[in-house]
C-alpha positions in Angstrom: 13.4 -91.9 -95.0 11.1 -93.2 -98.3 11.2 -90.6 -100.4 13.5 -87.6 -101.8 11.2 -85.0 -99.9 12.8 -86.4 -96.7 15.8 -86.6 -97.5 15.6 -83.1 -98.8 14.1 -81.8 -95.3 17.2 -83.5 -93.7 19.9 -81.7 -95.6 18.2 -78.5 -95.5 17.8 -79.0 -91.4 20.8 -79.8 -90.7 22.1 -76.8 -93.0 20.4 -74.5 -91.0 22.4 -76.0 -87.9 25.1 -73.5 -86.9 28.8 -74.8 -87.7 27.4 -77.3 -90.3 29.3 -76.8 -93.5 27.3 -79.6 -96.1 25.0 -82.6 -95.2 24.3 -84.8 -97.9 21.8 -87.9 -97.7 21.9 -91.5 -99.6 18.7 -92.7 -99.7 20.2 -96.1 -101.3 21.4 -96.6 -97.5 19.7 -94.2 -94.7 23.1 -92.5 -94.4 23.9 -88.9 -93.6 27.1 -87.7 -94.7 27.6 -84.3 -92.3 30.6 -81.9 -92.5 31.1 -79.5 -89.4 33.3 -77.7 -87.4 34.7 -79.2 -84.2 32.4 -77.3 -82.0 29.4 -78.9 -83.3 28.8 -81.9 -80.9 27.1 -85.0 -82.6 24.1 -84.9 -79.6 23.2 -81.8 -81.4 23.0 -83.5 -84.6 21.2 -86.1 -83.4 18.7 -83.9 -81.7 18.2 -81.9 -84.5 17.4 -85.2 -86.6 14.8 -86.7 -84.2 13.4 -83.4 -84.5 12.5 -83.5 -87.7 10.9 -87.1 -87.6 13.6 -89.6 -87.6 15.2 -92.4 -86.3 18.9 -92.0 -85.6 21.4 -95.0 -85.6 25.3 -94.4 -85.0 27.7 -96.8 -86.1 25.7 -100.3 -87.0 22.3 -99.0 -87.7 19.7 -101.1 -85.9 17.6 -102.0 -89.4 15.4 -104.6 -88.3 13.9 -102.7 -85.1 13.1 -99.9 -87.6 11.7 -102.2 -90.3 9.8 -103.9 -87.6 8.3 -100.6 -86.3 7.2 -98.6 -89.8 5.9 -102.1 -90.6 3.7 -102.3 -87.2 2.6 -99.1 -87.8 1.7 -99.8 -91.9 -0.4 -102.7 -90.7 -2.1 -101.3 -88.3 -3.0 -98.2 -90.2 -4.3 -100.5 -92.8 -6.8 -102.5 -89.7 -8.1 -98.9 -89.2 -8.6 -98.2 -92.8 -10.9 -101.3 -93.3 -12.8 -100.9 -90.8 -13.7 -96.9 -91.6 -14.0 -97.7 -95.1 -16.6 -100.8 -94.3 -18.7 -97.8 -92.2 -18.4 -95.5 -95.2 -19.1 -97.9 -97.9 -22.3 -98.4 -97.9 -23.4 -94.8 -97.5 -21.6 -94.0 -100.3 -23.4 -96.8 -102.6 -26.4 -96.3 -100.7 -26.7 -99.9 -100.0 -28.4 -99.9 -96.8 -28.6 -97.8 -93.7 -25.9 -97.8 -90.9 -26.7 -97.5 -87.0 -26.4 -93.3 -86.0 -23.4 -94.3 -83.9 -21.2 -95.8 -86.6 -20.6 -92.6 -87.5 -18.8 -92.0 -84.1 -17.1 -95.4 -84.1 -15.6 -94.4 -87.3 -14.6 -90.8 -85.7 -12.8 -93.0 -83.0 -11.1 -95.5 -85.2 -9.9 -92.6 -87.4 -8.2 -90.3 -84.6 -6.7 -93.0 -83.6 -5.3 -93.8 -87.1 -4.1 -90.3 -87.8 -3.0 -89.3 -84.3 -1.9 -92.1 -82.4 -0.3 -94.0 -85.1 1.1 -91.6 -87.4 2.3 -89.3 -84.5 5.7 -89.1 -85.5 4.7 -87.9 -88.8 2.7 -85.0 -87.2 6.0 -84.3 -84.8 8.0 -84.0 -87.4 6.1 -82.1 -89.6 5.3 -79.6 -87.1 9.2 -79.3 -86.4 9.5 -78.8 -90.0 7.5 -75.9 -90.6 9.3 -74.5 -87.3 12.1 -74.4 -89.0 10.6 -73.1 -92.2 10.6 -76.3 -94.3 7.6 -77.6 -96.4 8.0 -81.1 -96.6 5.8 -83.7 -97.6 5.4 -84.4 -94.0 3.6 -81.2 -94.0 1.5 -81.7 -97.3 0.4 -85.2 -95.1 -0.5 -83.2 -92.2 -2.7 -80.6 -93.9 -4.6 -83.0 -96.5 -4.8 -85.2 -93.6 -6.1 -83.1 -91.0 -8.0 -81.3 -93.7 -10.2 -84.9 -94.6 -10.6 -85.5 -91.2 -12.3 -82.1 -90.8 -14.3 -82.4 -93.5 -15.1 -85.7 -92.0 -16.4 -83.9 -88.9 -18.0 -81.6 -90.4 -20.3 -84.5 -92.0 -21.8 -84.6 -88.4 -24.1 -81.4 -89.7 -23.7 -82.2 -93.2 -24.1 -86.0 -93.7 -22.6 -85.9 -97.8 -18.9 -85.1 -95.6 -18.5 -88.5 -94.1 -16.5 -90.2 -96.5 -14.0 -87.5 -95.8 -13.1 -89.6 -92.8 -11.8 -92.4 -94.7 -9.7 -90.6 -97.2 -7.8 -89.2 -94.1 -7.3 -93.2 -92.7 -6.7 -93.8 -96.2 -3.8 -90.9 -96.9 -2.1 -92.6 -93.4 -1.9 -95.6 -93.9 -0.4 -94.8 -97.7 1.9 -92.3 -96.5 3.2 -95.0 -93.6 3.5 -97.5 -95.9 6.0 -95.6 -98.1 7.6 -95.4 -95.2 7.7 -99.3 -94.5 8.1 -99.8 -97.9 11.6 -97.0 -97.7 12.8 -99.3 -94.9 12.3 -102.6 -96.4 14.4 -102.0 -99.1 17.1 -100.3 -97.2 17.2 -103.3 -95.2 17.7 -105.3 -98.2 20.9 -102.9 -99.4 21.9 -103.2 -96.5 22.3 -107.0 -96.6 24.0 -107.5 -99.7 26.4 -104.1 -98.2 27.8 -106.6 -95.3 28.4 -108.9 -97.8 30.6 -107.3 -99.2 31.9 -106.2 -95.5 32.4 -110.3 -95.2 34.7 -110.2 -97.4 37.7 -109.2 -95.0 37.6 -111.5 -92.2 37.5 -110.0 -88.8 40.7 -111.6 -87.1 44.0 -112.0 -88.7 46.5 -114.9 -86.7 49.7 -113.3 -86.6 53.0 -115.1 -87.0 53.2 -115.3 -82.9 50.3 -116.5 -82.6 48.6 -114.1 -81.1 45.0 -113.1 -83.0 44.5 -109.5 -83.7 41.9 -107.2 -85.7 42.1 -106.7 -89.1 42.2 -103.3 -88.9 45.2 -103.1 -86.7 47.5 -105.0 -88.5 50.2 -102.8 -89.7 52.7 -103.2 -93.1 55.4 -105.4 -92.1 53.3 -107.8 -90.0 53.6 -111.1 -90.7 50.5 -113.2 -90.5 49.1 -117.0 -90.9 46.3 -117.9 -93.2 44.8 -121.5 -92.9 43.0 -123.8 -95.3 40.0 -122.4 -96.2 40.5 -118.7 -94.3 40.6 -115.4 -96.4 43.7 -113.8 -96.6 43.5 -110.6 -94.1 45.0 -108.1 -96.3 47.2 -107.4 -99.1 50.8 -108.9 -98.6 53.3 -110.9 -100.6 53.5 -115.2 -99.4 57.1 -116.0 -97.3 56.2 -119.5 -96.6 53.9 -122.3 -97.8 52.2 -123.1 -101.2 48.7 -123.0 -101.8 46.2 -122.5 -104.5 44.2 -119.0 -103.4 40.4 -118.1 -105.1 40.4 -114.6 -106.3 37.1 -115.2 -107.9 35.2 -112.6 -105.6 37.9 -109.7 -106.5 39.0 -110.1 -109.7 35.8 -112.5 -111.2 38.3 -115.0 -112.4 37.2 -118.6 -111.7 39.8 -120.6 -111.4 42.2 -121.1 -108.4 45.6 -119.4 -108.6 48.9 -121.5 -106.9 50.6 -118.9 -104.4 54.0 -119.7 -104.0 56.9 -117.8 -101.8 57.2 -114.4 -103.4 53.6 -114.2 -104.9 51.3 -111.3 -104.0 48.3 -112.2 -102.7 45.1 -109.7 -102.6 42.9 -109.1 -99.1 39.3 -110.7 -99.1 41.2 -113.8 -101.4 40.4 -117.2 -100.1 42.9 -119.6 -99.6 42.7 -123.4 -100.5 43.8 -126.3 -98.5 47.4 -125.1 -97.6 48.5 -123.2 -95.6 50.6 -119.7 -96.2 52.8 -117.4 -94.5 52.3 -114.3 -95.5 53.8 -110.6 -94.9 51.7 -108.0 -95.2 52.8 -105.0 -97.6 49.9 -102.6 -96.4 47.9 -101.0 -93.5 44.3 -101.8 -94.0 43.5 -98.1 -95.4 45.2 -98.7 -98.4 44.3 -102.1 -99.4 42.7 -103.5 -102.0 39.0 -104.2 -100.0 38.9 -101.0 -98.6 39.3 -99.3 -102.1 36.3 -101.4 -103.2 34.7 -100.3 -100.0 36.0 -96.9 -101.0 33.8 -97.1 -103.9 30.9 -98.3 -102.6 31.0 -95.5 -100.1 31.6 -93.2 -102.9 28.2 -94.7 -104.6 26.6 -94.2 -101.3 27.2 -90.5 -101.5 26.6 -89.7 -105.3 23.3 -88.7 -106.5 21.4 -89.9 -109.5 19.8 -86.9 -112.2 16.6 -87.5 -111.4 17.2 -87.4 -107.4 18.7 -84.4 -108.1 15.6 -83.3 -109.6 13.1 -83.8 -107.4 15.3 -82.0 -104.4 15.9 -79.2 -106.7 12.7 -78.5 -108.2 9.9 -81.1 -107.1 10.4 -79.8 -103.3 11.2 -76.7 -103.6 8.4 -76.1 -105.6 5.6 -78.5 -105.1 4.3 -77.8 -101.6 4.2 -74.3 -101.9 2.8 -74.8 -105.4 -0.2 -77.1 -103.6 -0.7 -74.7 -100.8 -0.9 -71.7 -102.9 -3.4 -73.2 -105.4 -5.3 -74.7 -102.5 -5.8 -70.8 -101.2 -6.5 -69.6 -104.5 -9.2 -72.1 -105.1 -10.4 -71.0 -101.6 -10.5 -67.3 -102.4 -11.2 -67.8 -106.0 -15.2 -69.4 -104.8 -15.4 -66.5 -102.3 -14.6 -63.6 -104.9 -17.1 -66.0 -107.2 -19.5 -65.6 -104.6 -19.7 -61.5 -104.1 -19.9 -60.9 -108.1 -22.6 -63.5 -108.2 -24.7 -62.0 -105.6 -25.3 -65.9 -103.5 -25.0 -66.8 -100.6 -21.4 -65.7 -99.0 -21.4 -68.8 -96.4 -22.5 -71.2 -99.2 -20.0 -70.6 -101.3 -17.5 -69.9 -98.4 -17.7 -73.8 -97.5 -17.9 -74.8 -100.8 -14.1 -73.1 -101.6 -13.0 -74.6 -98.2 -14.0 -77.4 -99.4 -12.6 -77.1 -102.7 -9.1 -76.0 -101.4 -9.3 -79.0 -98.9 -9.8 -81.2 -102.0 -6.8 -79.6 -103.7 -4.2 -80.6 -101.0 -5.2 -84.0 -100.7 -5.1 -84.5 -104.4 -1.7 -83.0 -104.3 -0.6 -85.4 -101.6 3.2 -85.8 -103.1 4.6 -88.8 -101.4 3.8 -91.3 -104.0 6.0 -88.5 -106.5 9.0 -88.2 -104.3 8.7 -92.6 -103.6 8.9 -93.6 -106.7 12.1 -92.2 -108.1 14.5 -93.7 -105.1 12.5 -97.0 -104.5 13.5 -97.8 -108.2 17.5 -96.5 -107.2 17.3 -98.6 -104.3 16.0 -101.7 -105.6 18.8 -101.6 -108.6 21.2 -101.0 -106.1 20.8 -103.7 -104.3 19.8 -106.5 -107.1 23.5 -105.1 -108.9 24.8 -105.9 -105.3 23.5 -109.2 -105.1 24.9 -110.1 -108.2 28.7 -109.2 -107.2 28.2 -105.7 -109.3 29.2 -102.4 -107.1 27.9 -99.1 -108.6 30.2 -95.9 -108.6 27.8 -93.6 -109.8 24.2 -94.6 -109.2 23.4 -92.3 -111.7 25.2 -94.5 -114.7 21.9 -96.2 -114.1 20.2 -93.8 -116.2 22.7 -93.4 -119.0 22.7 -97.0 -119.3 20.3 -97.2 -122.4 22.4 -94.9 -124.2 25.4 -97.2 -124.3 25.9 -99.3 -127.5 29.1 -101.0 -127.1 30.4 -102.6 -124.0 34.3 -103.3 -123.6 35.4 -106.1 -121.6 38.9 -106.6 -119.8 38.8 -110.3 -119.3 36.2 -113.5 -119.9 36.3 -113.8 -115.5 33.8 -110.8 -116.3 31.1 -112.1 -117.7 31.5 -116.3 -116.9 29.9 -118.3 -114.3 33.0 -119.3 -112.5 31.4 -123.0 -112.8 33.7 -124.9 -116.0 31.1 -127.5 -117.4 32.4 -130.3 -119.8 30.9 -129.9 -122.6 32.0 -132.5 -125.0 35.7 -134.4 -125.2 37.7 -135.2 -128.2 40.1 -137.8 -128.4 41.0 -141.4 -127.1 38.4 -143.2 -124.8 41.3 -144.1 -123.0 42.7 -140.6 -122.0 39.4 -139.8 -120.1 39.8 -143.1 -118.9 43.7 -141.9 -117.3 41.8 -137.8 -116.4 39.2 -139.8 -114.2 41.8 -141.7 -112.5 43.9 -138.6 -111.4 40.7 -136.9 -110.6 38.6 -139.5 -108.3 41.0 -138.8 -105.5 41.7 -134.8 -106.5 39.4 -132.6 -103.8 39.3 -130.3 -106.5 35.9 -131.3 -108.5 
């Protein structure tokens, strides 16, 4: 997915799948959220996705192969583009004079731009209008295909020729919002398993036996070692140690965990050790509420995302095509009051019309809106910030006064000395206790 037109298409496909009650896409992560009845088996899903143009990854979503491939096929797309715009060029300046048959070399390097390359794009776009769904897929595939013509055509009129490289050109800009989609997806995805890391994936119970996180049960009673994170959210029956909270609550500085001290899941403990019982199942602690929200982000839906499914798809393709006809039957009525030439001014509104849908090529529209969302989403990420409503985003510059809870909110978690007052010989006795402290 790069844009909001695809994930548009998606939720109205999969809407027109019988026994689907609501689909609803975050482009922030590549996810579909799908509600259905039991009798709708996923392979159906699934089918119906790759229908439409898609890659489809259950569970752990295999990011790199998929930024790998739109990035393969960006490239190349590009190679192609250069070398039909280096045999249009010059005719178009009227530099100098190219061989008869560059004209078919650049025929060959196109096809094989727009429909060997970008083949998946056609596939899905044909799917799309199958199911009655005008997509920017399908606005791709008709300016495309309509250059390319055009291009042809220039085989019995010479002026068309340049057509050809606006088609190589529209492919390799529509696959590279595509690569573009993927790459920063990738990166959101990234600073998401961070904050996945946060619960360690094996907790050492009390028998010594190691067991998953997610099957420890309230009740259990489990051993965290120096330097481990504390599984989930329990209350310490054994041991002392000082336990960093910094990651959960943004306060710096170590807390001392003594017997009958709660300590919080994701938490990481210092250099003693602690026995600890846990006081819930891992649904209901604290990481998974924060992983709660973060889903809940995933699924909510900024105003202007909103807007461009609502409106911009709904509207702009058909808009496109219907102005694109107009203009095409607008030259020909133009032509019979005149009195001209029907077939001259027949080409020139096919021509005309063909202009229209590649100037309304939309992707560059639908892009720009969710590459900003997802590049804010993941920079917020990266700085230990988690987003419940991507669209706060947008109210943002309204806000005037900002309420803090604590100072862990906004410090570095990093104390710096900046100055002392007193005797020289106190910092004399602090260096002495400190110089053998691992605490620095």
């Amino acid at each position: 997915m790069a844009c909001a037109f695809c994930a548009s298409t998606i939720e109205r496909g999969l809407a027109k799948v019988n026994g689907v009650k609501s689909a609803k896409v975050s482009l922030e992560t590549g996810e579909v959220f799908v509600r259905h009845s039991p009798s709708v088996p996923p392979e159906v899903l699934r089918r119906e996705l790759e229908g439409l143009g898609y890659y489809v990854f259950e569970g752990k979503r295999d990011s790199t192969h998929l930024l790998r491939d739109s990035r393969r096929r960006s490239l190349w797309s590009w190679v192609l583009t250069s070398i039909s715009l280096l045999l249009t060029l010059p005719m178009m300046v009227k530099a100098y004079a190219l061989p008869a048959y560059s004209f078919y070399i650049n025929v060959a390097v196109v096809s094989i731009s727009l429909f060997y390359i970008a083949f998946p794009i056609h596939r899905g776009a044909l799917n799309a209008l199958r199911r009655g769904i005008l997509n920017e897929h399908v606005l791709y595939g008709v300016s495309g295909i309509s250059a390319y013509v055009l291009g042809l055509l220039g085989l019995l009129y010479p002026g068309l020729r340049e057509f050809l490289s606006i088609s190589a050109l529209l492919t390799s800009l529509h696959l590279t919002a595509g690569w573009m989609g993927a790459y920063l997806r990738y990166r959101v995805e990234q600073s998401l398993s961070k904050v996945v890391e946060l619960r360690p994936p094996v907790a050492h119970l009390a028998s010594g036996e190691d067991v998953p996180v997610t099957g420890l049960r309230e009740g259990d009673v489990v051993m965290v070692k120096p330097g481990e994170k504390v599984p989930l959210d329990g209350v310490v029956i054994g041991g002392e140690s000082e336990v960093s909270e910094a990651v959960i609550t943004g306060e710096s500085e170590p807390v001392l965990k003594r017997t009958g001290d709660a300590v919080i899941g994701g938490s990481t403990n210092g250099s003693g050790h602690l026995v600890v019982r846990v006081t819930t199942d891992y649904s209901g602690s604290f990481l998974s509420r924060i992983l709660g929200i973060v889903d809940e982000a995933k699924r909510s839906k900024s105003p202007v995302s909103t807007f461009f499914e609502r409106i911009v798809d709904r509207v702009w393709v058909p808009l496109v095509l219907s102005v694109s006809l107009l203009t095409l039957l607008g030259w020909g009525a133009y032509g019979a009051f005149t009195g001209g030439d029907p077939f001259a001014y027949l080409f020139r509104g096919v021509v005309s019309a063909l202009l229209v849908s590649v100037i309304g090529y939309p992707c560059a529209i639908g892009f720009s809106s969710p590459a900003m969302g997802l590049s804010l989403f993941e920079r917020y990420l990266r700085t230990g910030v988690i987003l419940r409503d991507v669209g706060a985003l947008e109210r943002l510059g309204e806000v005037r006064t900002v309420v803090l809870d604590k100072t862990g909110t906004i410090t570095y978690g990093q104390p710096v000395v900046r100055g002392f007052h007193g005797e020289d010989r106190a910092l004399v006795y602090a260096y002495s206790l400190e110089r053998f402290s691992a605490h620095r």
